[in-house]
Backbone of each chain as nested JSON, in Angstrom:
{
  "chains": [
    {"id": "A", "residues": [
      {"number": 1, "name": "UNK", "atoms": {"N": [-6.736, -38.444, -23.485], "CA": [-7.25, -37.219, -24.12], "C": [-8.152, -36.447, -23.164]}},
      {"number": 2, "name": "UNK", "atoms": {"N": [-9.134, -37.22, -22.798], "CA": [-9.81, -36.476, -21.808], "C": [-8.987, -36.107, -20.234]}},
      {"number": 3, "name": "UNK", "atoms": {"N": [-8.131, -36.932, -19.852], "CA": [-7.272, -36.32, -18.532], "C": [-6.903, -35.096, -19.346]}},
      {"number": 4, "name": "UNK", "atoms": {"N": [-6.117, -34.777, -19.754], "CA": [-5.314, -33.783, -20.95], "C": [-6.111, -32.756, -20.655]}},
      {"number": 5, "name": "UNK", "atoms": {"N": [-7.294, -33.071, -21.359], "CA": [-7.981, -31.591, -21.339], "C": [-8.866, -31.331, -20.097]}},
      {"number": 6, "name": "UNK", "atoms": {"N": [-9.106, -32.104, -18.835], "CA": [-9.359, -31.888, -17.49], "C": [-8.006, -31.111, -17.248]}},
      {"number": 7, "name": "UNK", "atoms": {"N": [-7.295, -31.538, -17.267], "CA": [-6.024, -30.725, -16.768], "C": [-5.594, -29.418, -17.369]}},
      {"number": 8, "name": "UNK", "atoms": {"N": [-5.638, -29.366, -18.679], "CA": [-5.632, -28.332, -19.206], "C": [-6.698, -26.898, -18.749]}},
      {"number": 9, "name": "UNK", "atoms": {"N": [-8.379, -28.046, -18.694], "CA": [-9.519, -26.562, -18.147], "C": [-8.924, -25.886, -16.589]}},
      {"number": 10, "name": "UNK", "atoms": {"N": [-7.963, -27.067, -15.985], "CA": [-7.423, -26.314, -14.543], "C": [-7.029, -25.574, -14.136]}},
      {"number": 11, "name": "UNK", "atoms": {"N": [-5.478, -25.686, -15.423], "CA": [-4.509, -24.483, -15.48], "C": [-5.519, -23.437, -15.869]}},
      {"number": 12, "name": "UNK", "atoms": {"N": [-5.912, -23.466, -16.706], "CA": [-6.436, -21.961, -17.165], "C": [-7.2, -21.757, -16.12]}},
      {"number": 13, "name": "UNK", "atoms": {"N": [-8.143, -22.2, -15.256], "CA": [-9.085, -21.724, -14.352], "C": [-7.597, -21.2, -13.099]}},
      {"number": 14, "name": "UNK", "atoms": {"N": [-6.625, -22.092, -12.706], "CA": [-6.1, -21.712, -12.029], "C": [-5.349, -19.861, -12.499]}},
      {"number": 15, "name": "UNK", "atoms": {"N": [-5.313, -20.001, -13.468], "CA": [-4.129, -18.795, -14.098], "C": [-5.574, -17.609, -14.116]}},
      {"number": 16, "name": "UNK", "atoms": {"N": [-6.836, -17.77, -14.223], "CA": [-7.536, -16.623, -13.952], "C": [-7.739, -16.514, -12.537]}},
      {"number": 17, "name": "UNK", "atoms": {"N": [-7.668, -17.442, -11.605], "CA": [-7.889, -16.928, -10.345], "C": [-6.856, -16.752, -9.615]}},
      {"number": 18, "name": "UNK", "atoms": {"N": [-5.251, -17.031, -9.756], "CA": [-3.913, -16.429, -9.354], "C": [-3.594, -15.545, -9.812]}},
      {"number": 19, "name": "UNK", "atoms": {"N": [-3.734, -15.328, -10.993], "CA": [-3.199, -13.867, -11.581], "C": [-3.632, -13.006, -11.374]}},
      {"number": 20, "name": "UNK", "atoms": {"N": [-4.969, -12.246, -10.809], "CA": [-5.651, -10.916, -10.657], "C": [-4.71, -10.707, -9.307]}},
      {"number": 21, "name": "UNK", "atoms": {"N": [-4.532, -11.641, -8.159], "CA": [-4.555, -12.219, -6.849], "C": [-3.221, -11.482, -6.838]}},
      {"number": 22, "name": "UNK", "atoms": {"N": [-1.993, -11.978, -7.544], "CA": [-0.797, -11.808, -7.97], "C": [-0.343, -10.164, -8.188]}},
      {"number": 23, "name": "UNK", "atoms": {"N": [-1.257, -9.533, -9.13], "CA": [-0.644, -8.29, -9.32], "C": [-0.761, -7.078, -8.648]}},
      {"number": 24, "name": "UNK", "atoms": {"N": [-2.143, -7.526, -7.05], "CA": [-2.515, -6.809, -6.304], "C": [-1.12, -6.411, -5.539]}},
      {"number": 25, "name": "UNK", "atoms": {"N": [-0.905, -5.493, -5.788], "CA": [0.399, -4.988, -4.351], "C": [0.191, -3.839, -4.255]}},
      {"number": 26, "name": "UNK", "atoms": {"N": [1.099, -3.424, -3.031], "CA": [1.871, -2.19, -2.787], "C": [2.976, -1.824, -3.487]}},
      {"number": 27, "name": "UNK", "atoms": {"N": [3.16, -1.053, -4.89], "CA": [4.026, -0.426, -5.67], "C": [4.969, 0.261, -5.357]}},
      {"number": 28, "name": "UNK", "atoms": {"N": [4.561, 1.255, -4.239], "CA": [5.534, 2.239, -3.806], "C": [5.26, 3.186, -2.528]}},
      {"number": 29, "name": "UNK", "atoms": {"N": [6.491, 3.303, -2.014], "CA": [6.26, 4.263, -1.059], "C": [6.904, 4.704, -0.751]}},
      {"number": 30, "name": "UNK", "atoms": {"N": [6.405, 6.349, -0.31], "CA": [7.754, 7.75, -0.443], "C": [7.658, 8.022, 0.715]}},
      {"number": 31, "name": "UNK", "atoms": {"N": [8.249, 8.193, 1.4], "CA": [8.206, 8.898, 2.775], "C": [8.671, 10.182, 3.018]}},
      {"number": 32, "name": "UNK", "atoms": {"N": [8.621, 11.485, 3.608], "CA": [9.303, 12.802, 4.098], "C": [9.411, 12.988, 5.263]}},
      {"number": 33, "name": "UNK", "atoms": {"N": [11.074, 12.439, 5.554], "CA": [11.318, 12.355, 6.756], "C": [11.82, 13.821, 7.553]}},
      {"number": 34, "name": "UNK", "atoms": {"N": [11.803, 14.253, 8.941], "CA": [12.076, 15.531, 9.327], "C": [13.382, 14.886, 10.829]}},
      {"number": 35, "name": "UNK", "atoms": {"N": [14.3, 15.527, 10.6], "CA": [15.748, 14.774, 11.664], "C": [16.359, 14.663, 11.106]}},
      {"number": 36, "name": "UNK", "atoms": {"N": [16.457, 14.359, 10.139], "CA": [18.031, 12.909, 9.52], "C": [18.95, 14.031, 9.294]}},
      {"number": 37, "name": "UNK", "atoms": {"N": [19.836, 13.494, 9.938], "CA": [21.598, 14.213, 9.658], "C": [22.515, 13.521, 8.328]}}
    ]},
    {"id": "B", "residues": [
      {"number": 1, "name": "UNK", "atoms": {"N": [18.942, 4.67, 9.158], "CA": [17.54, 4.959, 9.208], "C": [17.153, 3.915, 7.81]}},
      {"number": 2, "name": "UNK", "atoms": {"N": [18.246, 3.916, 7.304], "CA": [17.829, 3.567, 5.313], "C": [18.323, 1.888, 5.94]}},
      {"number": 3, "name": "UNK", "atoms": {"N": [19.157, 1.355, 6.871], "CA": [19.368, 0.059, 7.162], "C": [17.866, -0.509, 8.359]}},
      {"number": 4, "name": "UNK", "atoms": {"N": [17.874, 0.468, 9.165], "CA": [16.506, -0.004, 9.531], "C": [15.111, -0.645, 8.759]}},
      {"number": 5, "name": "UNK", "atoms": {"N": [14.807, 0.832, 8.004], "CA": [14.107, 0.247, 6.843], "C": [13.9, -0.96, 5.546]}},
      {"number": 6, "name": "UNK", "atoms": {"N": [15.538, -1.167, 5.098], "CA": [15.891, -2.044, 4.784], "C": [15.749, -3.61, 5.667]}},
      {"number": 7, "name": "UNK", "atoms": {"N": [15.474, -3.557, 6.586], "CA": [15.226, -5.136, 7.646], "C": [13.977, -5.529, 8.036]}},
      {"number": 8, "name": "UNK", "atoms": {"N": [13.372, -4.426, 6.895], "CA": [11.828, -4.904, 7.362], "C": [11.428, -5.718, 5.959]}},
      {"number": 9, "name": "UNK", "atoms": {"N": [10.279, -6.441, 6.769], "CA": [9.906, -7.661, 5.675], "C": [9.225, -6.839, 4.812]}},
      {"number": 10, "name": "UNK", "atoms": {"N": [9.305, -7.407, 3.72], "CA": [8.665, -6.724, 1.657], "C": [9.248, -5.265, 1.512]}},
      {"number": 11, "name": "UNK", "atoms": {"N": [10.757, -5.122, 2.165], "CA": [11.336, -4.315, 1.672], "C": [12.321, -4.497, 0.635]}},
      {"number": 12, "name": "UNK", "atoms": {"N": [12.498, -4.274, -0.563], "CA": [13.526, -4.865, -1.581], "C": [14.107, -3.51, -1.353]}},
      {"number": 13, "name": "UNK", "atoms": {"N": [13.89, -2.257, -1.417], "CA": [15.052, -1.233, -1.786], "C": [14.73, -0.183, -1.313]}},
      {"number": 14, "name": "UNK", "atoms": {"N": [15.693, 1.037, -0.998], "CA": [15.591, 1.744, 0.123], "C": [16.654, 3.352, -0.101]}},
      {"number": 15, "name": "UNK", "atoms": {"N": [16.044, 4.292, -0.617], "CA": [16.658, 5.307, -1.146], "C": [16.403, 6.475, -0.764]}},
      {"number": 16, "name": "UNK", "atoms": {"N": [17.851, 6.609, 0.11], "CA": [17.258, 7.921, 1.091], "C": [17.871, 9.374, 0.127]}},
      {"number": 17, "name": "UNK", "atoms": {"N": [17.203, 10.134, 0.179], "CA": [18.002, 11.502, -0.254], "C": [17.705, 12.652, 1.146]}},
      {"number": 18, "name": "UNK", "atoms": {"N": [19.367, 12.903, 1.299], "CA": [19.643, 13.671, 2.503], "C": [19.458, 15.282, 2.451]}},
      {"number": 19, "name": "UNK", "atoms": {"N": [19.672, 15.465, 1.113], "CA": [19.174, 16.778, 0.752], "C": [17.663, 17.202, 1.095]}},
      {"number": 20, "name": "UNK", "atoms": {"N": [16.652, 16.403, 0.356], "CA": [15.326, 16.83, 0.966], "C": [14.374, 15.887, 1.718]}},
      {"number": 21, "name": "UNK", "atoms": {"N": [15.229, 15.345, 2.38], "CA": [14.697, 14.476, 3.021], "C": [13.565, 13.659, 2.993]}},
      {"number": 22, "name": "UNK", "atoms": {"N": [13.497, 12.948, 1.841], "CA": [13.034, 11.868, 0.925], "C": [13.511, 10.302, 0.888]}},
      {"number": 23, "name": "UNK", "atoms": {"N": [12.598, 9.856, 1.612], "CA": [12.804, 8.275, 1.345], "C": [11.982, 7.531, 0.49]}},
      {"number": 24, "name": "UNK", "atoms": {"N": [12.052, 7.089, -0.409], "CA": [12.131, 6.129, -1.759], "C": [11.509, 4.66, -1.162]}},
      {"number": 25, "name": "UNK", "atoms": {"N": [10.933, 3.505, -0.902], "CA": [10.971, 2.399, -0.765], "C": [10.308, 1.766, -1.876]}},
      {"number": 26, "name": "UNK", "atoms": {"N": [11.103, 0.926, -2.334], "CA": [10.506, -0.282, -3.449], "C": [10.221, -1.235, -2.421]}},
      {"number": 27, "name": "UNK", "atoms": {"N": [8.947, -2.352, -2.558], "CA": [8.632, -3.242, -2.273], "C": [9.209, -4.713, -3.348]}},
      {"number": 28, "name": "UNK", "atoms": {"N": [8.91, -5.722, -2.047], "CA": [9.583, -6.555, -3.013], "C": [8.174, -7.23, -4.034]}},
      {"number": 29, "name": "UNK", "atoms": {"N": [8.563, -7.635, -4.932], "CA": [7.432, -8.171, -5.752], "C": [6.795, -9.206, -5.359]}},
      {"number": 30, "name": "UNK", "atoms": {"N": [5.345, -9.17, -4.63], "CA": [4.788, -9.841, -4.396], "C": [4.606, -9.913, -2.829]}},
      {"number": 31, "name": "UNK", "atoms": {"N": [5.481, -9.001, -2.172], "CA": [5.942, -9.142, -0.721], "C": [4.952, -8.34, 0.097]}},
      {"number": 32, "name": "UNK", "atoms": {"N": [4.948, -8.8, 1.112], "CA": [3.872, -7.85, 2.49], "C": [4.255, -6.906, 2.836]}},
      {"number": 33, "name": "UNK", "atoms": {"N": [4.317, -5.857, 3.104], "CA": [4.529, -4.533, 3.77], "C": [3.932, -4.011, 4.392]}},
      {"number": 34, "name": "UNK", "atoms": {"N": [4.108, -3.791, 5.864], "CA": [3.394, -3.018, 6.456], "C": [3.981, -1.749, 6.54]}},
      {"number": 35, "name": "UNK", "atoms": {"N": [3.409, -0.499, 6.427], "CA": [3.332, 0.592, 6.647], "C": [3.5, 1.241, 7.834]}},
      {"number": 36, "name": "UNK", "atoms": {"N": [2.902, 0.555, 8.903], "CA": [2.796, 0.695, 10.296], "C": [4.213, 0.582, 10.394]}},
      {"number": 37, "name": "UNK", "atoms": {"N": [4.759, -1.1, 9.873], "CA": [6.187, -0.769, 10.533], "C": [6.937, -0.386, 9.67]}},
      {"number": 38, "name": "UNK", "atoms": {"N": [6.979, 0.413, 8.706], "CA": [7.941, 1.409, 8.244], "C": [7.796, 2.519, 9.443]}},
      {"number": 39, "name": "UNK", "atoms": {"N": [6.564, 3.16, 9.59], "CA": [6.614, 4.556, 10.563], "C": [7.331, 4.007, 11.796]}},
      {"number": 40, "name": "UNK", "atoms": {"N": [7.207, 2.943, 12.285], "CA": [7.939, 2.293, 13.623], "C": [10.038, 2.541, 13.374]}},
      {"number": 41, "name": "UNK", "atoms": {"N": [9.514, 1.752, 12.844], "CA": [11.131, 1.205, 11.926], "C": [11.502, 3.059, 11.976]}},
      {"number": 42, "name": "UNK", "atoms": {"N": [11.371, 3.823, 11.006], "CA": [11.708, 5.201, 11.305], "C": [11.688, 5.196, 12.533]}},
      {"number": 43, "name": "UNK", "atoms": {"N": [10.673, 5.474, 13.255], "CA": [10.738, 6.615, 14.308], "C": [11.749, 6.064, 15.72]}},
      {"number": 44, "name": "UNK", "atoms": {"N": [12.048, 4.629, 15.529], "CA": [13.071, 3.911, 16.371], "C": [14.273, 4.371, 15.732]}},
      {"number": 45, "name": "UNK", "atoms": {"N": [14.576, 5.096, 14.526], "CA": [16.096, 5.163, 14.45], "C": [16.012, 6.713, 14.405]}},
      {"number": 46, "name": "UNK", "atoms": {"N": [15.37, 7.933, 15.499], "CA": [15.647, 8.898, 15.946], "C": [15.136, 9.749, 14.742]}},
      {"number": 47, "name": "UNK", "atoms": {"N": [14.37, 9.256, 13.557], "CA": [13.92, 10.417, 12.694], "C": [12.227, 10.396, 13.176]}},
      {"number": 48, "name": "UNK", "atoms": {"N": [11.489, 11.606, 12.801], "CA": [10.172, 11.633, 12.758], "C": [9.809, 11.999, 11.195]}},
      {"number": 49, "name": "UNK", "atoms": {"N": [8.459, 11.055, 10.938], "CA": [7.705, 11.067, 9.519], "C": [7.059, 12.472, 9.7]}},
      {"number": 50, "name": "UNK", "atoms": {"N": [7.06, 13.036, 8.407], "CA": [6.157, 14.155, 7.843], "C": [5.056, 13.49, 7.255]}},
      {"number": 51, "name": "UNK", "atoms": {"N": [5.353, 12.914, 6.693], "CA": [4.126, 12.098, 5.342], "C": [4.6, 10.282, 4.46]}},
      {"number": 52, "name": "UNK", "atoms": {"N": [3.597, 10.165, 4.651], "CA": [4.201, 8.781, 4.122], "C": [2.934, 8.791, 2.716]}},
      {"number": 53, "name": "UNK", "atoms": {"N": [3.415, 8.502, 1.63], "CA": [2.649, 8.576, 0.641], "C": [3.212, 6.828, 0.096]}},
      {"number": 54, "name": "UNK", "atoms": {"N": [1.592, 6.556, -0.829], "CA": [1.96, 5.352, -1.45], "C": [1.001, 4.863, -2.472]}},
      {"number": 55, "name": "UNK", "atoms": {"N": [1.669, 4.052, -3.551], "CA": [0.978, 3.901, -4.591], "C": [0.717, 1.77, -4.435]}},
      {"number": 56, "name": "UNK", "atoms": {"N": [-0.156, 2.09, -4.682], "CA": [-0.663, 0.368, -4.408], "C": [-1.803, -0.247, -5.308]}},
      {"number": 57, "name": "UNK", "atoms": {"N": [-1.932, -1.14, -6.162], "CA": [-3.031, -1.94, -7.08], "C": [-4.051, -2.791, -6.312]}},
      {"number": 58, "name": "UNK", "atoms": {"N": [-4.717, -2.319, -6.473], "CA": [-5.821, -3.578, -5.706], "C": [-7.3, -3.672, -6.403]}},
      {"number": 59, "name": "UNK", "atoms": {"N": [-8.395, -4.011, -5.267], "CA": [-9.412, -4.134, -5.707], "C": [-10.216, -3.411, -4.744]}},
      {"number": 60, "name": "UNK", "atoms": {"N": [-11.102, -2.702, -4.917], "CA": [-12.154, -1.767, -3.987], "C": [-13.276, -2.556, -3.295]}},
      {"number": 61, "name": "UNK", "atoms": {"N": [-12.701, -2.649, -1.569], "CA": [-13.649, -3.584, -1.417], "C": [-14.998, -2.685, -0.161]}},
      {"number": 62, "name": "UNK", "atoms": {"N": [-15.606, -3.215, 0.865], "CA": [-16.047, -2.684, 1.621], "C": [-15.671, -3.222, 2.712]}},
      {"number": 63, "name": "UNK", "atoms": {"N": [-14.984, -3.058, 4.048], "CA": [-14.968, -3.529, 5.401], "C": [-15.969, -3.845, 6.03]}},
      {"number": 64, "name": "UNK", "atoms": {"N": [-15.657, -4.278, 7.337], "CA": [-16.509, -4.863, 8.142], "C": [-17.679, -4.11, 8.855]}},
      {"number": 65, "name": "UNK", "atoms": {"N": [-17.27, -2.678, 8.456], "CA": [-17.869, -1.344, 9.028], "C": [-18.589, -0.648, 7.903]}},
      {"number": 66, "name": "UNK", "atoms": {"N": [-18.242, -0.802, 6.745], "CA": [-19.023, -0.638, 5.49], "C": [-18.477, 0.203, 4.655]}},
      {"number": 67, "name": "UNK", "atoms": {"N": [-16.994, 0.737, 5.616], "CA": [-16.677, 1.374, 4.86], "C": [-15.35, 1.16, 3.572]}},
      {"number": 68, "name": "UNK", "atoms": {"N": [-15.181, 1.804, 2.719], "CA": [-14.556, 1.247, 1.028], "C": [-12.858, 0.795, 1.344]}},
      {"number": 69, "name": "UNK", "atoms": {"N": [-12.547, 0.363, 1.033], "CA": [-11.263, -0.337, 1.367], "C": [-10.479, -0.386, 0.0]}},
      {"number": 70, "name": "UNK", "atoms": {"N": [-9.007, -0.214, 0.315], "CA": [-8.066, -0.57, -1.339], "C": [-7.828, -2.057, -0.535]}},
      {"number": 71, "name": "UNK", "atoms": {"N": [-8.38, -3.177, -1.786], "CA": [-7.688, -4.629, -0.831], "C": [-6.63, -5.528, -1.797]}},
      {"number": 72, "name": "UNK", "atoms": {"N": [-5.336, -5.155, -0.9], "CA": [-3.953, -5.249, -2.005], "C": [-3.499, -6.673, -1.807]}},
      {"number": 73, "name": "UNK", "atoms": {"N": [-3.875, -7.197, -0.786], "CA": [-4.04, -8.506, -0.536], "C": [-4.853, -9.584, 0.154]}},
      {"number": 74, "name": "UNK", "atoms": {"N": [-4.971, -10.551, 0.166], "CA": [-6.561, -10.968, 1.084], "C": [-6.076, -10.933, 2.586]}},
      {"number": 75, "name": "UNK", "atoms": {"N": [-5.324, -10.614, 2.995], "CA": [-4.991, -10.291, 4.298], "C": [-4.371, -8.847, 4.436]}},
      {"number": 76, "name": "UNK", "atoms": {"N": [-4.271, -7.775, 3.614], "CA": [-4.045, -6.669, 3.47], "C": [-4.497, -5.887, 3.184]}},
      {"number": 77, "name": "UNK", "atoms": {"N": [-5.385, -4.811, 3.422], "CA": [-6.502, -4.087, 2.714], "C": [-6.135, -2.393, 3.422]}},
      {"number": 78, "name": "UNK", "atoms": {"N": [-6.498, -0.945, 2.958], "CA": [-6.224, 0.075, 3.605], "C": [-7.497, 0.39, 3.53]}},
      {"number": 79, "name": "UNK", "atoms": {"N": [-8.486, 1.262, 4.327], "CA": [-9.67, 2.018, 4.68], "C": [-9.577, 2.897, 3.991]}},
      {"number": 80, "name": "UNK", "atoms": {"N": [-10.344, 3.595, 2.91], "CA": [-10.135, 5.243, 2.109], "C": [-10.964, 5.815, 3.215]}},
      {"number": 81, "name": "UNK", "atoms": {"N": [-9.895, 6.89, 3.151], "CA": [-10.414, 8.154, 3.689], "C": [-11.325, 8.931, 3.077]}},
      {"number": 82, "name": "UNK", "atoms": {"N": [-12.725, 8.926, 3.19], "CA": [-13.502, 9.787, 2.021], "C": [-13.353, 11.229, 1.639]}},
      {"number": 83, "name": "UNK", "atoms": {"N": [-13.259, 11.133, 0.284], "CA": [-12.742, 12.5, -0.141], "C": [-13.688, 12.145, -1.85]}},
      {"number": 84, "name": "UNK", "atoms": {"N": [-13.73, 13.487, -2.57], "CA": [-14.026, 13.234, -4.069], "C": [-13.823, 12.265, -4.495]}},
      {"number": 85, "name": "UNK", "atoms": {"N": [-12.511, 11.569, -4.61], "CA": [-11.652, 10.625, -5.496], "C": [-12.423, 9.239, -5.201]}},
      {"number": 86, "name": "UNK", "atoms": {"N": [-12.749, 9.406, -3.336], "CA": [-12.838, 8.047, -2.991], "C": [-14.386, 7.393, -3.372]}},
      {"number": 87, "name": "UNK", "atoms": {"N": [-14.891, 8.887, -3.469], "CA": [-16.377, 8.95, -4.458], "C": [-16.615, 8.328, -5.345]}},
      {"number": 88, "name": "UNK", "atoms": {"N": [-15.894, 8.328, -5.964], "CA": [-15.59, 7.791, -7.536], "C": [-15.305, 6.336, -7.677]}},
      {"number": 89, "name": "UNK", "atoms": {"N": [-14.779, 5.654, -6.507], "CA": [-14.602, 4.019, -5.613], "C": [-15.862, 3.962, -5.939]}},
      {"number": 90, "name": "UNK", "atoms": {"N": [-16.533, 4.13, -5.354], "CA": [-18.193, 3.529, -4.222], "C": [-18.748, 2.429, -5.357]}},
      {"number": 91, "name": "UNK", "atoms": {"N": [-18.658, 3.178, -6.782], "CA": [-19.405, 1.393, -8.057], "C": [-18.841, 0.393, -7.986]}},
      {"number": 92, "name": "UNK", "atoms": {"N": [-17.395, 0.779, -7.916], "CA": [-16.652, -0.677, -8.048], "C": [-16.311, -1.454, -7.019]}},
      {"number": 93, "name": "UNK", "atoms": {"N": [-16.837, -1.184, -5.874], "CA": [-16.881, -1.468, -4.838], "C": [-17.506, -3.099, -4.682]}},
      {"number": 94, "name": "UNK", "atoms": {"N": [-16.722, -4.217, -4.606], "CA": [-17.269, -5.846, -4.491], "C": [-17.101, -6.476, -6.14]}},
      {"number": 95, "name": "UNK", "atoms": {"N": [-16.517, -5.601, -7.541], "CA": [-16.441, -5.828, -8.736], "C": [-15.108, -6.3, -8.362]}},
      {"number": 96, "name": "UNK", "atoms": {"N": [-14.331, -6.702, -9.924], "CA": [-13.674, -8.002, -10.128], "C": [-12.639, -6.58, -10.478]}},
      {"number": 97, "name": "UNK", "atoms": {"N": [-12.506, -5.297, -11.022], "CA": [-12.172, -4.189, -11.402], "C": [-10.627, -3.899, -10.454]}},
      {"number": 98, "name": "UNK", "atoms": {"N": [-9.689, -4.081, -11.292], "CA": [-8.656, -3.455, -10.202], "C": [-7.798, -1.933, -10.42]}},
      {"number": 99, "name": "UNK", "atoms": {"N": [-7.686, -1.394, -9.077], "CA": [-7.65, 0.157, -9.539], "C": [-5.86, 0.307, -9.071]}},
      {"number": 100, "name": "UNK", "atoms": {"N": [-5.131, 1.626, -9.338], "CA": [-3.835, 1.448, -9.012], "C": [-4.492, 3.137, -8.216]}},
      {"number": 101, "name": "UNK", "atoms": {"N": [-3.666, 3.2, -7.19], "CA": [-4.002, 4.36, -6.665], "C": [-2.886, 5.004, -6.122]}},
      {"number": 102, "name": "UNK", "atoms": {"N": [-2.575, 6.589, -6.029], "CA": [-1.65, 6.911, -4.916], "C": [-2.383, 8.029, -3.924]}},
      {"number": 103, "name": "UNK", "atoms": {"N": [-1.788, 7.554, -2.81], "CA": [-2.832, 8.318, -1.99], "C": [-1.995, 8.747, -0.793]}},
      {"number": 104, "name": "UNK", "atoms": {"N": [-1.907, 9.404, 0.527], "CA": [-1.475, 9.204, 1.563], "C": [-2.159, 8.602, 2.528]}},
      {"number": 105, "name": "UNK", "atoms": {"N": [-0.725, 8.015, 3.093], "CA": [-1.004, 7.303, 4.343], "C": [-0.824, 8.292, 5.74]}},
      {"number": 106, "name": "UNK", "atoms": {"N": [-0.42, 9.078, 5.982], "CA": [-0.036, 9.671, 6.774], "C": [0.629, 10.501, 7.125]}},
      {"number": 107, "name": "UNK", "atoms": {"N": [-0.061, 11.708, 8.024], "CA": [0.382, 13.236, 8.019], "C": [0.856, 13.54, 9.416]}},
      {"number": 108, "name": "UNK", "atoms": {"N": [2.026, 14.061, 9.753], "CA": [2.407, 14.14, 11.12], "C": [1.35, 15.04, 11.149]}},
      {"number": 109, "name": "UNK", "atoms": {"N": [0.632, 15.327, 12.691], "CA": [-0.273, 15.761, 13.298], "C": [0.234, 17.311, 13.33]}},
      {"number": 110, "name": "UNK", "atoms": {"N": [-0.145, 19.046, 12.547], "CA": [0.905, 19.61, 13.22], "C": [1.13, 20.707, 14.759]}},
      {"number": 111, "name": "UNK", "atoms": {"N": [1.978, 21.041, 14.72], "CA": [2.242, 21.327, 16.362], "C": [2.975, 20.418, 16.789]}},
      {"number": 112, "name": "UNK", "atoms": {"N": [3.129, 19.559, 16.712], "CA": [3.877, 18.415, 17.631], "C": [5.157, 17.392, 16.99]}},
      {"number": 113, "name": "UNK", "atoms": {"N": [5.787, 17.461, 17.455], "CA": [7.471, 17.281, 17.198], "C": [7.852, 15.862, 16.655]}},
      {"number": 114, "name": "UNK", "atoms": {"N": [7.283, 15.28, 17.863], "CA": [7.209, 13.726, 18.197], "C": [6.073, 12.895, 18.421]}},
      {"number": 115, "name": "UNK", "atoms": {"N": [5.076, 13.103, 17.619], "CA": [3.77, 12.426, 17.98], "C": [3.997, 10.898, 18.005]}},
      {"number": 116, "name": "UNK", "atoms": {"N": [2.876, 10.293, 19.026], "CA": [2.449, 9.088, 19.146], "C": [2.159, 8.642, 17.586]}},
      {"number": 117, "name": "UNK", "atoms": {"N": [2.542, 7.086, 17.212], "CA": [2.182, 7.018, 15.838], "C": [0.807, 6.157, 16.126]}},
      {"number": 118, "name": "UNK", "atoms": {"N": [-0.137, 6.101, 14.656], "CA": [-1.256, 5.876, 14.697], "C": [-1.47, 4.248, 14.687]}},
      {"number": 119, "name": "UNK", "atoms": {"N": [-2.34, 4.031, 15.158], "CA": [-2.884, 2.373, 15.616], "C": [-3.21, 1.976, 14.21]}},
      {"number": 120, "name": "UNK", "atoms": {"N": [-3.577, 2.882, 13.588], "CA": [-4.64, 2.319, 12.012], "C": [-4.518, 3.888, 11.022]}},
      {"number": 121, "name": "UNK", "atoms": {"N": [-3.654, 3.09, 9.731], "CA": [-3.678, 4.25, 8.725], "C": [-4.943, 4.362, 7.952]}},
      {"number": 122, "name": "UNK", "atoms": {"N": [-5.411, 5.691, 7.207], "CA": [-6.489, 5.621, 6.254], "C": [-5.811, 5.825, 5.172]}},
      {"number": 123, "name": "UNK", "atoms": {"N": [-6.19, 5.651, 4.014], "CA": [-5.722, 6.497, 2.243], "C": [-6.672, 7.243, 2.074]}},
      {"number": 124, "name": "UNK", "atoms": {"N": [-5.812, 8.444, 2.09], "CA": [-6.642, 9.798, 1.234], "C": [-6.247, 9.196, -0.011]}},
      {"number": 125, "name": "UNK", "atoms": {"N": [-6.637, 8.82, -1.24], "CA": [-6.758, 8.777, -2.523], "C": [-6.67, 10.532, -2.772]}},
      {"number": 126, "name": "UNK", "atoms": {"N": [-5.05, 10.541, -3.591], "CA": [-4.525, 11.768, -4.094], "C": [-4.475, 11.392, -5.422]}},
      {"number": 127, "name": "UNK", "atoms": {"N": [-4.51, 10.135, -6.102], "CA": [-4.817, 9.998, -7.446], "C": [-5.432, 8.934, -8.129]}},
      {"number": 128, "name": "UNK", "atoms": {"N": [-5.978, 8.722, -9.024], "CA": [-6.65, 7.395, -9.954], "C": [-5.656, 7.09, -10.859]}},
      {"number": 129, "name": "UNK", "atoms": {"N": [-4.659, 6.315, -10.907], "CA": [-4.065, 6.327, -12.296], "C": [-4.256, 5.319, -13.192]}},
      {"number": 130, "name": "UNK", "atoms": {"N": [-5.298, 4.116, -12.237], "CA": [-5.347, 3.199, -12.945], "C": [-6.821, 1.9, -12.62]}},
      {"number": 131, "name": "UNK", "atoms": {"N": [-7.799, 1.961, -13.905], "CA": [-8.461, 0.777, -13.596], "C": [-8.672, 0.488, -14.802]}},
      {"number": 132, "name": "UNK", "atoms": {"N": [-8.908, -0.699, -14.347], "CA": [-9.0, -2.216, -15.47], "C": [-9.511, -3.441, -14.449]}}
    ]}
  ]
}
């Protein structure tokens, strides 16, 4: 019971400190190129 | 130019329109992208950039120089270029707060055809669309 819920307080500590980490990106990017045939 | 781009790493997709000469890049989810070598990647397959614009989520941090940073990954971060918008950064600056921004990365210099490309991009922050 008590491993259980050591393991359990982990995940959740792990899932708040991967997930902010996780959704940080670069979304998009447009470029306007001048040449192209 | 659209297969070049396509071979660079945290590129998932790649959509050129020949009409107004508009390139599109999706990143891949979760993937690295450098910017630098997109402008490379272009300018090796005989086109030159006008503007490279981009929208990216992060967290507002400060650099090593003090100045405000979008930091999209812990090894990835862009310098804001100060402007109004980036004004509006400076509180959340070292908070837990993550902002989505689109901004440019880069303006061909004008007068010049074929410029040298730049060592280090800044973000003008052109919009806020998002914090939480």
């Amino acid at each position: 019971m008590t491993i259980n819920r050591a393991a359990l307080t982990l995940v959740l500590l792990g899932t708040l400190v991967v997930a902010p980490v996780a959704k940080a990106q670069v979304k998009h990017i447009e470029m306007r190129v001048e040449g192209m045939t | 130019m659209k297969q070049h781009l396509g071979r660079q790493s945290g590129v998932q997709r790649v959509n050129v329109s020949l009409l107004d000469g508009k390139v599109d890049i999706t990143p891949k989810e979760d993937g690295h992208i450098d910017p630098i070598q997109l402008l490379k990647a272009t300018y090796d397959s005989g086109v030159s950039t006008a503007e490279l614009d981009l929208t990216a989520r992060g967290k507002i941090v400060k650099d090593a120089s003090g100045s405000l940073a979008l930091e999209v990954a812990p090894n990835q971060s862009f310098t804001l270029e100060p402007n109004e918008l980036s004004k509006q950064m400076e509180a959340l600056a070292g908070s837990a707060t993550e902002v989505t921004l689109r901004g440019q990365l880069y303006k061909k210099p004008a007068g010049k055809k074929k410029p040298e490309l730049p060592k280090e991009l800044k973000l003008l922050i052109l919009e806020i669309q998002k914090k939480e």
